[in-house]
Each structure stands twice: as structure tokens, then as C-alpha cells.
N, CA, C and O of each residue as an XYZ file, in Angstrom:
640
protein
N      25.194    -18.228   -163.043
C      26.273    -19.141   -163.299
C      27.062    -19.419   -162.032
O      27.505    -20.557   -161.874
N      27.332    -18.246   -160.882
C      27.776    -18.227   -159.797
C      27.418    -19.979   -159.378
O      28.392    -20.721   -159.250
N      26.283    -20.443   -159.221
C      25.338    -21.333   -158.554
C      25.745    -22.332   -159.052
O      25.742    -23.370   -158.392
N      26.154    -22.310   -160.198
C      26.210    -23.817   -160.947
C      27.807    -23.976   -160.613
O      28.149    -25.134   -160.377
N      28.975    -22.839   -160.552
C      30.319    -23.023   -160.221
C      30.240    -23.666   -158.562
O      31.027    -24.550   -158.224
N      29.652    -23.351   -158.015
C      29.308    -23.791   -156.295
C      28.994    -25.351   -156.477
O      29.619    -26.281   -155.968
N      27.852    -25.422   -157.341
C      27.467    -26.610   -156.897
C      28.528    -27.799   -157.516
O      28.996    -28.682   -156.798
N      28.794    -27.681   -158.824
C      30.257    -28.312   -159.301
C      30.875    -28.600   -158.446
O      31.056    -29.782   -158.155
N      31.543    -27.303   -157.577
C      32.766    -27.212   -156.678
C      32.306    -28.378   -155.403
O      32.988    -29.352   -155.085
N      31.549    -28.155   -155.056
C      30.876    -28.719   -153.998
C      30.960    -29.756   -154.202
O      31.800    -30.417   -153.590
N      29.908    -30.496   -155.399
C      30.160    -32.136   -156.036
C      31.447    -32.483   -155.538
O      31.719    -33.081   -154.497
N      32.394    -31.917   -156.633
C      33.865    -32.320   -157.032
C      34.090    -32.212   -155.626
O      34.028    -33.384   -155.254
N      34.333    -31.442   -154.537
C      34.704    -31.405   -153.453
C      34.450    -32.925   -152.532
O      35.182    -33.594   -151.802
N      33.521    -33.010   -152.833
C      32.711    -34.268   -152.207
C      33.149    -35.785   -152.320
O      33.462    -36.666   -151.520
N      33.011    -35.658   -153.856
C      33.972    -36.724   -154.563
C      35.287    -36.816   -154.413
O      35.926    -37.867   -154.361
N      35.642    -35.897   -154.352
C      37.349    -36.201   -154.050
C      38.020    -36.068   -152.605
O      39.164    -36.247   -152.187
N      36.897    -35.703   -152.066
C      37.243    -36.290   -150.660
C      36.994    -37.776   -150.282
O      37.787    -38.235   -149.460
N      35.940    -38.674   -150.785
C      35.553    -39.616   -150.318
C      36.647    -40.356   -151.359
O      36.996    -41.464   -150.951
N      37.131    -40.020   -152.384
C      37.539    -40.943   -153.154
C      38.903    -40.665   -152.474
O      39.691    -41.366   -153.109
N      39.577    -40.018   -151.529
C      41.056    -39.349   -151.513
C      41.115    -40.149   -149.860
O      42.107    -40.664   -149.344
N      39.676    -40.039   -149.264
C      39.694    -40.357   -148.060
C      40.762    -41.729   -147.185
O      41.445    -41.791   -146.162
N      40.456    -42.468   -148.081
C      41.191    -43.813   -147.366
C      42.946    -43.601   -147.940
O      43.805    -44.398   -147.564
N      43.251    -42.536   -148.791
C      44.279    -42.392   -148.732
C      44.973    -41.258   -147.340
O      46.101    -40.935   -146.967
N      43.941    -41.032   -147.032
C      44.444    -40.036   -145.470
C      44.662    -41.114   -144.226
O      45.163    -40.637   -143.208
N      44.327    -42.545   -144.219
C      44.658    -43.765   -143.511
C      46.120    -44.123   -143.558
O      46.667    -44.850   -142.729
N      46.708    -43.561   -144.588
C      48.352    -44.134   -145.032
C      49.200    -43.572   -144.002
O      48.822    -42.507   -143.514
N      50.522    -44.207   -143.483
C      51.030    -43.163   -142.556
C      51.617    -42.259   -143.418
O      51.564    -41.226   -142.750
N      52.172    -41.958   -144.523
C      52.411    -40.395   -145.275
C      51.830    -39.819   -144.966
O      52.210    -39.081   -144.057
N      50.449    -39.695   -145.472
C      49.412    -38.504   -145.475
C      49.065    -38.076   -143.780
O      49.025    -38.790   -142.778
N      48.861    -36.728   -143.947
C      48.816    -35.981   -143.431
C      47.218    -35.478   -143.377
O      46.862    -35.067   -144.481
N      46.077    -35.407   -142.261
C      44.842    -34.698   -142.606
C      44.944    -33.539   -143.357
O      44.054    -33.395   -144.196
N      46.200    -32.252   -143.249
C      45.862    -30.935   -144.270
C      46.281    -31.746   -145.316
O      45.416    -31.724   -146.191
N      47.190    -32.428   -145.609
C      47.846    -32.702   -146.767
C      46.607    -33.683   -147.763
O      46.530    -33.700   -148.992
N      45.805    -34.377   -146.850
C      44.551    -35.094   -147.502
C      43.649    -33.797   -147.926
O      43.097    -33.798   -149.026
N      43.563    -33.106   -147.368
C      42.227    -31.894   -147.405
C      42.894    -30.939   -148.783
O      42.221    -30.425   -149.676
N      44.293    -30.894   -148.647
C      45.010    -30.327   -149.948
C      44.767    -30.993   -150.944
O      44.677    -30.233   -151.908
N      44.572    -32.291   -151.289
C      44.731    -32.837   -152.557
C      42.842    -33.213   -152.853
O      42.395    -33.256   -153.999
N      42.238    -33.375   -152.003
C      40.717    -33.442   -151.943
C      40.746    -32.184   -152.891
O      40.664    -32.390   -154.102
N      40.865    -30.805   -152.387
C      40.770    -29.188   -152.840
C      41.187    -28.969   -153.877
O      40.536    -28.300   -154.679
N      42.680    -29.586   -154.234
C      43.224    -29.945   -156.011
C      42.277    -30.369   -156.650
O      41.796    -29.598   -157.481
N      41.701    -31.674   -156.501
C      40.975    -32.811   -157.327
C      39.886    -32.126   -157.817
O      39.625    -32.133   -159.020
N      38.875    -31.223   -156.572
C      37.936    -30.397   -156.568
C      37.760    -29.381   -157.701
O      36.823    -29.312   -158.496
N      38.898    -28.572   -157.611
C      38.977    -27.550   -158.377
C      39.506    -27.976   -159.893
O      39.175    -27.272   -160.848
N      40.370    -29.198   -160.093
C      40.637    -29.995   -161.038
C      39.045    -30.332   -161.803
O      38.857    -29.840   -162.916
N      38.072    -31.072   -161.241
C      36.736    -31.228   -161.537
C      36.119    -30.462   -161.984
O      35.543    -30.641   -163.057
N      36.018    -28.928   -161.027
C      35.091    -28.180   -161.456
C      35.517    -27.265   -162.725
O      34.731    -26.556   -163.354
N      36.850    -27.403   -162.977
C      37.550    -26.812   -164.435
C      37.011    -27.431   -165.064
O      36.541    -26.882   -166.061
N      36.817    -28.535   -164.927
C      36.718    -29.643   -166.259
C      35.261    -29.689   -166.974
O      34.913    -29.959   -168.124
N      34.526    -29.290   -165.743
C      32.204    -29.579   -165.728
C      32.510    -27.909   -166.515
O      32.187    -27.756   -167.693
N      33.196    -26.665   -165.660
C      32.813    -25.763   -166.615
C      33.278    -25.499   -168.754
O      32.805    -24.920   -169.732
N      34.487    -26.406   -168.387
C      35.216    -26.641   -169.793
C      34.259    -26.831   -170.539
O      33.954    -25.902   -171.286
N      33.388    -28.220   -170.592
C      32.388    -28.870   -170.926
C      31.197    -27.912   -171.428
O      30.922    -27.735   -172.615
N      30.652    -27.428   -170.529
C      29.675    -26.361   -170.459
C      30.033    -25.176   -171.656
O      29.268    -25.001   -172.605
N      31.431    -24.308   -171.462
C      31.734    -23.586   -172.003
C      32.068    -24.163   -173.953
O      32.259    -23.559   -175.009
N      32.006    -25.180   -173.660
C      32.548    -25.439   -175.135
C      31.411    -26.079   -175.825
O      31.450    -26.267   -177.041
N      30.154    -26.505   -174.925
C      28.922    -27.048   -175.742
C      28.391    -25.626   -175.875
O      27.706    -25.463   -176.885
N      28.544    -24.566   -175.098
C      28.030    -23.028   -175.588
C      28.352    -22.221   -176.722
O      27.742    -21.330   -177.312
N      29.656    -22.854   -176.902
C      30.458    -22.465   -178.149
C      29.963    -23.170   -179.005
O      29.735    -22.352   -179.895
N      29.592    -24.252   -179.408
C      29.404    -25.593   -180.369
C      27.992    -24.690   -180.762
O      27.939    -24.119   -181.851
N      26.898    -24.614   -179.818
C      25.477    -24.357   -179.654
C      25.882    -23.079   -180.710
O      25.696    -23.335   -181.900
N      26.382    -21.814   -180.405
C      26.296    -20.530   -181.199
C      27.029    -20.736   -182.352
O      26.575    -20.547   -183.481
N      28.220    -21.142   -182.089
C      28.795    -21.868   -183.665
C      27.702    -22.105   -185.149
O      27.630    -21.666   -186.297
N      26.927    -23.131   -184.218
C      25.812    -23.566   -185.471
C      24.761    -22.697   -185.669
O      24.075    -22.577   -186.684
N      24.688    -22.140   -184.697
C      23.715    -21.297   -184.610
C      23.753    -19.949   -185.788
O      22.860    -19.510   -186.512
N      25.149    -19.546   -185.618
C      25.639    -18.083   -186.764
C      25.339    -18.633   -188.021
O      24.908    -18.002   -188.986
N      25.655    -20.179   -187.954
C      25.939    -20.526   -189.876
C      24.557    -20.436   -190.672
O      24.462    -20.563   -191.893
N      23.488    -20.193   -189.781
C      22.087    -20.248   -190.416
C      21.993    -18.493   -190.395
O      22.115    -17.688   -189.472
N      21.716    -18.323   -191.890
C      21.496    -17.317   -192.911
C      20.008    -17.136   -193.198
O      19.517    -18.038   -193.878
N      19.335    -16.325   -192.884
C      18.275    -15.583   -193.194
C      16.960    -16.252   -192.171
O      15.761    -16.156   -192.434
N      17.602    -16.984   -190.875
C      16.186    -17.548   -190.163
C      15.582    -16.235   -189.309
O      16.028    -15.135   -188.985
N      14.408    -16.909   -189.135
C      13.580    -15.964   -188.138
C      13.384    -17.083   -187.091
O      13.532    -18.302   -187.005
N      12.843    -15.702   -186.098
C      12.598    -16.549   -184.588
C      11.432    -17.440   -185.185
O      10.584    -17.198   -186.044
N      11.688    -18.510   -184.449
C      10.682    -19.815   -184.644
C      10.021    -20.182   -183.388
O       9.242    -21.135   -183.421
N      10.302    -19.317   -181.849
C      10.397    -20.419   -180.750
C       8.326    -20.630   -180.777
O       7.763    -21.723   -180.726
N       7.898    -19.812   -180.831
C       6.712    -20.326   -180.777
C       6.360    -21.515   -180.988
O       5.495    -22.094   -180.332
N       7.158    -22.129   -182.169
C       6.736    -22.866   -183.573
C       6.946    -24.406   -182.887
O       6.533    -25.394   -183.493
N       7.647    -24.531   -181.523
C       8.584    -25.640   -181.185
C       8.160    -25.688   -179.971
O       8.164    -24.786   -179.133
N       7.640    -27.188   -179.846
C       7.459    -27.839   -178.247
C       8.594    -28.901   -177.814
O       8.990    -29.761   -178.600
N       8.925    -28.814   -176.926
C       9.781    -29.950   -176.178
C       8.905    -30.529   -175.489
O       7.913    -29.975   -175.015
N       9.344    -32.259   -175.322
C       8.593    -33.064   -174.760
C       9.158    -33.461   -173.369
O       9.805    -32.673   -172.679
N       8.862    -34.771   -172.995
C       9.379    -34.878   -171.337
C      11.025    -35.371   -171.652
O      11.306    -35.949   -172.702
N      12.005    -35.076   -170.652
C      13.182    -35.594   -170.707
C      13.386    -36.872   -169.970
O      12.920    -37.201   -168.879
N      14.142    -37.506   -170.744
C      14.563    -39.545   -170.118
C      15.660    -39.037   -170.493
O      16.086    -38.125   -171.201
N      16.233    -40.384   -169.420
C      17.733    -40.325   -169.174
C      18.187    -41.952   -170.197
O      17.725    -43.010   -169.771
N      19.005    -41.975   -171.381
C      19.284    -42.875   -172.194
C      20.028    -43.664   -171.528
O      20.492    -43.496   -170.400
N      20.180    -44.814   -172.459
C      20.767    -46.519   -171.707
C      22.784    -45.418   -171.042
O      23.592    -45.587   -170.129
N      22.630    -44.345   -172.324
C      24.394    -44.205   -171.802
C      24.406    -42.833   -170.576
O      25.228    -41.964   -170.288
N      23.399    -43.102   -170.213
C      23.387    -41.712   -168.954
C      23.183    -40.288   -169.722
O      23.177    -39.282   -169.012
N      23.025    -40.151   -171.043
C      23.319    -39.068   -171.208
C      21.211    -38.557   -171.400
O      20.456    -39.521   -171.525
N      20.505    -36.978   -171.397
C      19.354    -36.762   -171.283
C      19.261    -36.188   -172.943
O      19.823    -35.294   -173.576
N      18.262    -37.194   -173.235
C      17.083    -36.874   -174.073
C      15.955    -36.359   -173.788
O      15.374    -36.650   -172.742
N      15.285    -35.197   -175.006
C      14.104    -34.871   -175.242
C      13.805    -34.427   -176.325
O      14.514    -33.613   -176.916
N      12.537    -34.950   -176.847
C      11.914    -34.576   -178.323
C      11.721    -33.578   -178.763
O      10.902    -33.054   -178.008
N      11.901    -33.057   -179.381
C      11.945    -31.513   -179.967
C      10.919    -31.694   -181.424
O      11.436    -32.177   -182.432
N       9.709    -31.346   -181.436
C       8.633    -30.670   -182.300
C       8.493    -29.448   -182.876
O       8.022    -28.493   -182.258
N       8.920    -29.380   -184.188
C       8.704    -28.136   -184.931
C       7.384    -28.383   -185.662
O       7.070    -29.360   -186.342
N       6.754    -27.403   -185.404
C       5.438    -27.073   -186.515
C       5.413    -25.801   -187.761
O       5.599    -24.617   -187.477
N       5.260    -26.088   -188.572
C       5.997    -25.435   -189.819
C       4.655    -24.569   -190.085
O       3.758    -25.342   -190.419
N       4.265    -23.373   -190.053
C       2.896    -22.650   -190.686
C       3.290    -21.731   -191.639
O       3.030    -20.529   -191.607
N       3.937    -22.327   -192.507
C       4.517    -21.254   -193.628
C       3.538    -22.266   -194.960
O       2.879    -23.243   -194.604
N       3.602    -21.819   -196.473
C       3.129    -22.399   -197.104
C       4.115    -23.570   -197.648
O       3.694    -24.573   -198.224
N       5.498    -23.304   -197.383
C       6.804    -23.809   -198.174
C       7.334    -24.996   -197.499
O       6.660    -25.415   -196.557
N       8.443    -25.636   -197.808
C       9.206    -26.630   -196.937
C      10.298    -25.791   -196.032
O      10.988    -24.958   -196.620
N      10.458    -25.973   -194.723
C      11.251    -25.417   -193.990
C      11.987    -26.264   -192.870
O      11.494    -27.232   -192.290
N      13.208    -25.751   -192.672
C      13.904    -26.385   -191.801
C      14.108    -25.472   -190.178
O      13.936    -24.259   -190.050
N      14.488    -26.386   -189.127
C      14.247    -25.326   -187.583
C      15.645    -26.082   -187.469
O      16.013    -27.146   -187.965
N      16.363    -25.074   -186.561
C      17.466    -25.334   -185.893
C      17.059    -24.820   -183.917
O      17.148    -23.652   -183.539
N      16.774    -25.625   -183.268
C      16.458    -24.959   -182.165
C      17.793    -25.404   -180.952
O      18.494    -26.416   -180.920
N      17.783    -24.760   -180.464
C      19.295    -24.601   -178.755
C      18.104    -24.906   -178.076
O      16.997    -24.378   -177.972
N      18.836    -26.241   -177.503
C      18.144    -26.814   -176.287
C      18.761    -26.469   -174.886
O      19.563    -27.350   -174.574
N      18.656    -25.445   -173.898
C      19.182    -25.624   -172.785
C      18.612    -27.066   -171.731
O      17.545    -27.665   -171.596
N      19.972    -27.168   -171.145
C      19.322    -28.468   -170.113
C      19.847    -27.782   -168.843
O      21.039    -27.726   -168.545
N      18.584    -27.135   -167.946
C      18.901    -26.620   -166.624
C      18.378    -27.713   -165.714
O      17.528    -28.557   -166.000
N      19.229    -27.507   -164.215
C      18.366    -28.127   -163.107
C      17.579    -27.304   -162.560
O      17.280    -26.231   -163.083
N      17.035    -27.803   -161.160
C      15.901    -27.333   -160.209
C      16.173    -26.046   -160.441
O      15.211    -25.387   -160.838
N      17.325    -25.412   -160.298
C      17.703    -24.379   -159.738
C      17.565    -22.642   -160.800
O      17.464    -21.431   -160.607
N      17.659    -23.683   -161.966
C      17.688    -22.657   -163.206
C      19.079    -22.610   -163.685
O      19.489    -21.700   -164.404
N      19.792    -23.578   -163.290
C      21.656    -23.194   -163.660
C      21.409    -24.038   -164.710
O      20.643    -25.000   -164.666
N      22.358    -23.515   -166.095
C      22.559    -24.063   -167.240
C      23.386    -25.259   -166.993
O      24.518    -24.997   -166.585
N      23.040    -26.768   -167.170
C      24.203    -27.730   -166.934
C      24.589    -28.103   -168.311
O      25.660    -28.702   -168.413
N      23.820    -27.827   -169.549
C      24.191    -28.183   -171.069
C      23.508    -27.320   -171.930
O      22.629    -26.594   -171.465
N      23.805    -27.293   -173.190
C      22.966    -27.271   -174.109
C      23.792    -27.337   -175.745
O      24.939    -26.996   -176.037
N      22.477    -28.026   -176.785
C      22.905    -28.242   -177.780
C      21.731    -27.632   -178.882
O      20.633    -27.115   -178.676
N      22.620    -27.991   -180.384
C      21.198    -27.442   -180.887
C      20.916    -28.401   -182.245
O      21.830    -28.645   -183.032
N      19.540    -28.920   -182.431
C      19.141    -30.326   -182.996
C      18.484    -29.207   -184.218
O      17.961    -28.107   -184.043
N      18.732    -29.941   -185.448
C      17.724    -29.491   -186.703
C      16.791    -30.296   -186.584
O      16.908    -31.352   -185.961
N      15.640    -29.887   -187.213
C      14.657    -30.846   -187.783
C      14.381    -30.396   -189.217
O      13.649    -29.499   -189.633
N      15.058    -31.143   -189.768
C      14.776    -30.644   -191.214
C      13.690    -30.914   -192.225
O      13.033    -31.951   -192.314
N      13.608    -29.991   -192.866
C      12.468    -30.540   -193.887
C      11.195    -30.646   -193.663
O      10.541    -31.589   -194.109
N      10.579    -29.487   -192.790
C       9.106    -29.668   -192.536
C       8.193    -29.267   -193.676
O       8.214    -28.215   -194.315
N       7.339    -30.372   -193.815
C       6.354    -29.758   -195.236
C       5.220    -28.649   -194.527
O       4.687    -28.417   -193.441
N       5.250    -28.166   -195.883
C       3.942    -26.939   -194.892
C       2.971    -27.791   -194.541
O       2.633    -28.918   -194.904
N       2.461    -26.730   -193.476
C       1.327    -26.870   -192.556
C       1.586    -28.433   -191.940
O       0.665    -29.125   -191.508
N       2.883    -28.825   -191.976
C       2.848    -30.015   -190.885
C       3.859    -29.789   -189.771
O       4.419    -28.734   -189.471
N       3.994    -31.146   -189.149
C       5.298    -30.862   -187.548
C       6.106    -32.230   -188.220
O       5.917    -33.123   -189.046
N       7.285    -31.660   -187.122
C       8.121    -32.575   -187.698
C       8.662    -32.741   -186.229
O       8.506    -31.925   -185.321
N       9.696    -34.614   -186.118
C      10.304    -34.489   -184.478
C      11.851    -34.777   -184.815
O      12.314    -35.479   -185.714
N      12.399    -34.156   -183.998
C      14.024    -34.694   -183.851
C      13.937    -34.828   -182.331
O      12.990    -34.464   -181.633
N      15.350    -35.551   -181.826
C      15.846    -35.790   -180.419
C      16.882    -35.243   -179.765
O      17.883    -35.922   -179.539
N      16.789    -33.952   -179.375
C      18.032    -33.388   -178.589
C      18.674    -34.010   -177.374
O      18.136    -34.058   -176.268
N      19.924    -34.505   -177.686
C      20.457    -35.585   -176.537
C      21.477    -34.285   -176.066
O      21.651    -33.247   -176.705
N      22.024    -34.616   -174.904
C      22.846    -33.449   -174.063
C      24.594    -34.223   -174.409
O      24.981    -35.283   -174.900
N      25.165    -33.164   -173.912
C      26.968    -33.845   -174.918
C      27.255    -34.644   -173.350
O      28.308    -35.256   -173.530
N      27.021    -34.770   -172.642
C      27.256    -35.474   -171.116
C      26.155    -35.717   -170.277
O      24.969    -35.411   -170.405
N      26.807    -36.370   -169.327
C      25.895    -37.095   -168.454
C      25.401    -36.350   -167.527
O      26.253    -35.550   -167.140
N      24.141    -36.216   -166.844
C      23.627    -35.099   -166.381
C      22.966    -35.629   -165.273
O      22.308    -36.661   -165.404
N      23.058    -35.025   -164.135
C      22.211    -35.673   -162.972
C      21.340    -34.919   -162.057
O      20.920    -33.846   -162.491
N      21.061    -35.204   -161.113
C      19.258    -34.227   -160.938
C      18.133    -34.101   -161.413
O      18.059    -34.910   -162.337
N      17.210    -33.554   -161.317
C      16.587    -33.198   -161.835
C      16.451    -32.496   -163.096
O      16.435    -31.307   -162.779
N      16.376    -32.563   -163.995
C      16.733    -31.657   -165.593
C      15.341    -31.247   -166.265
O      14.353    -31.880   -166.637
N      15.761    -29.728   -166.250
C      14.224    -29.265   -167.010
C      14.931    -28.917   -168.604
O      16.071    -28.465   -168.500
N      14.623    -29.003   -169.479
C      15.191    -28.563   -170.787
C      14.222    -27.365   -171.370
O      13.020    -27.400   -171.106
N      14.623    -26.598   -171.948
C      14.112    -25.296   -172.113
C      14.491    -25.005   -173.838
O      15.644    -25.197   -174.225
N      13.486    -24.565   -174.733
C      14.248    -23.667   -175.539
C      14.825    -22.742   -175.340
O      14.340    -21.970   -174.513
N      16.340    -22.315   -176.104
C      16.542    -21.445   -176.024
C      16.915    -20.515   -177.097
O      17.552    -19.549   -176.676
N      16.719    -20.526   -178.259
C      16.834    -20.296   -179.358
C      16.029    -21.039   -180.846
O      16.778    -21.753   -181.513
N      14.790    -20.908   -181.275
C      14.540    -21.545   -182.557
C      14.232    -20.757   -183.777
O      13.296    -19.973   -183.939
N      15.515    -21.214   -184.916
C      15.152    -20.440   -186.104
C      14.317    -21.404   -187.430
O      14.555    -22.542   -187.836
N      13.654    -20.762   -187.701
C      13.249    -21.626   -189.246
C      14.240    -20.719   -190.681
O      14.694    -19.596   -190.903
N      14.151    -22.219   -191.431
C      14.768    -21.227   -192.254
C      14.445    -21.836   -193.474
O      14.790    -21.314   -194.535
């Protein structure tokens, strides 16, 4: 997690220097006094990417507790390739295959990491209602806009 607070910081750092920059042209400002409010904005940002993070983790286990009597499913579940939707935010297909005799439902936690392996999201998509011995698809979209490279990973699938 260290990695992903850096690289945030870094972003946000970046951004709010270039966006703060032409306000260091004014005669007020001051270069520390520009580099001070760049470092605010920064750390303002990177509160905000981990807020995000921390509260789709909460959302993710939230739903996750309310399912009563599942078993691990991850075998059971392929993810497909991830696209980035018309609103910036990342999709990928999520496939449950049901090998029970009964109708069953999967709740699977989609992590969305970059290159690096740092968690930048995750949510968790049902697919309900698989008849036996078939698959079923839902679309795990991420709660924000995500940039880089994005590998999505299971990280949790129950049937139930």
C-alpha cells in the first residue's frame, strides 16, 4: 500500500504544481509559498484517492459479510479483458460457472491493480441465478476513473 500512497502523492504533487504553477508568476506569490500550496493541494489529493480506495474496501466487505452460508467459488470464476468505458471508468466481465446440481448465485470482489500490484479499486458484482451445470456473465465496473495500466484480479468468490 506504501507504493500506491507514493504514487498518489507524486501524481497529486505533479498536478498541483503544474496547475498552481502560473500562479507562482503573480507578484504575491512567493516560489516557497508556490511549493507550499502545490504540497497542500498534493496531500489534499492524495487524502482524497486514499478516501476513495478505503471506502470502496469497506463497500466490497460490507457486501461481502451479508452473504450467509457461501463457499469459496474462486475457481468457479474467470475475468475477461478490461476496457476503459465512454465515462473513464474500467470494466471487466466476470464469468461464473455453476457445477452444483441446483440454481446458484456468485458474489465475486473484483480487485483493480496496476503494473505494480498496488490496489487502485475494487468492487464486488453478483451474478445471479446460475442454472446448474451452466455459466453465467455480469460486468464489474470500478467506482472511479482509473489510469495506467489495470490488471483486475479476483479477489474473493462465493456461491451461494
Amino acid at each position: 500500500m506504501t507504493g500506491h500512497r507514493a504514487r498518489w502523492t507524486t501524481a497529486a504533487a505533479l498536478a498541483a504544481a503544474a496547475a498552481l504553477g502560473t500562479a507562482g508568476c503573480s507578484g504575491s506569490s512567493t516560489p516557497s509559498g508556490t511549493a507550499s500550496k502545490a504540497a497542500s493541494a498534493a496531500s489534499s489529493l492524495a487524502s482524497q484517492a486514499n478516501g476513495v480506495l478505503a471506502s470502496a474496501t469497506a463497500e466490497a466487505g460490507r457486501r461481502l459479510d451479508e452473504i450467509k452460508g457461501g463457499v469459496d467459488a474462486r475457481s468457479a470464476v474467470r475475468l475477461g479483458a478490461p476496457q476503459t468505458a465512454s465515462d473513464g471508468r474500467t470494466t471487466v466481465p466476470v464469468t461464473a460457472t455453476n457445477t452444483t446440481d441446483s440454481t446458484k448465485s456468485f458474489a465475486v470482489q473484483v480487485n483493480f491493480k496496476d503494473s505494480g500490484g498496488n490496489l487502485l479499486d475494487t468492487v464486488v458484482v453478483t451474478v445471479g441465478d446460475v442454472p446448474a451445470g451452466k455459466s453465467a456473465e455480469a460486468t464489474a465496473r470500478s467506482t472511479h476513473k482509473l489510469s495506467g495500466q489495470v490488471k483486475p484480479e479476483v479477489g474473493t468468490a462465493l456461491r451461494y
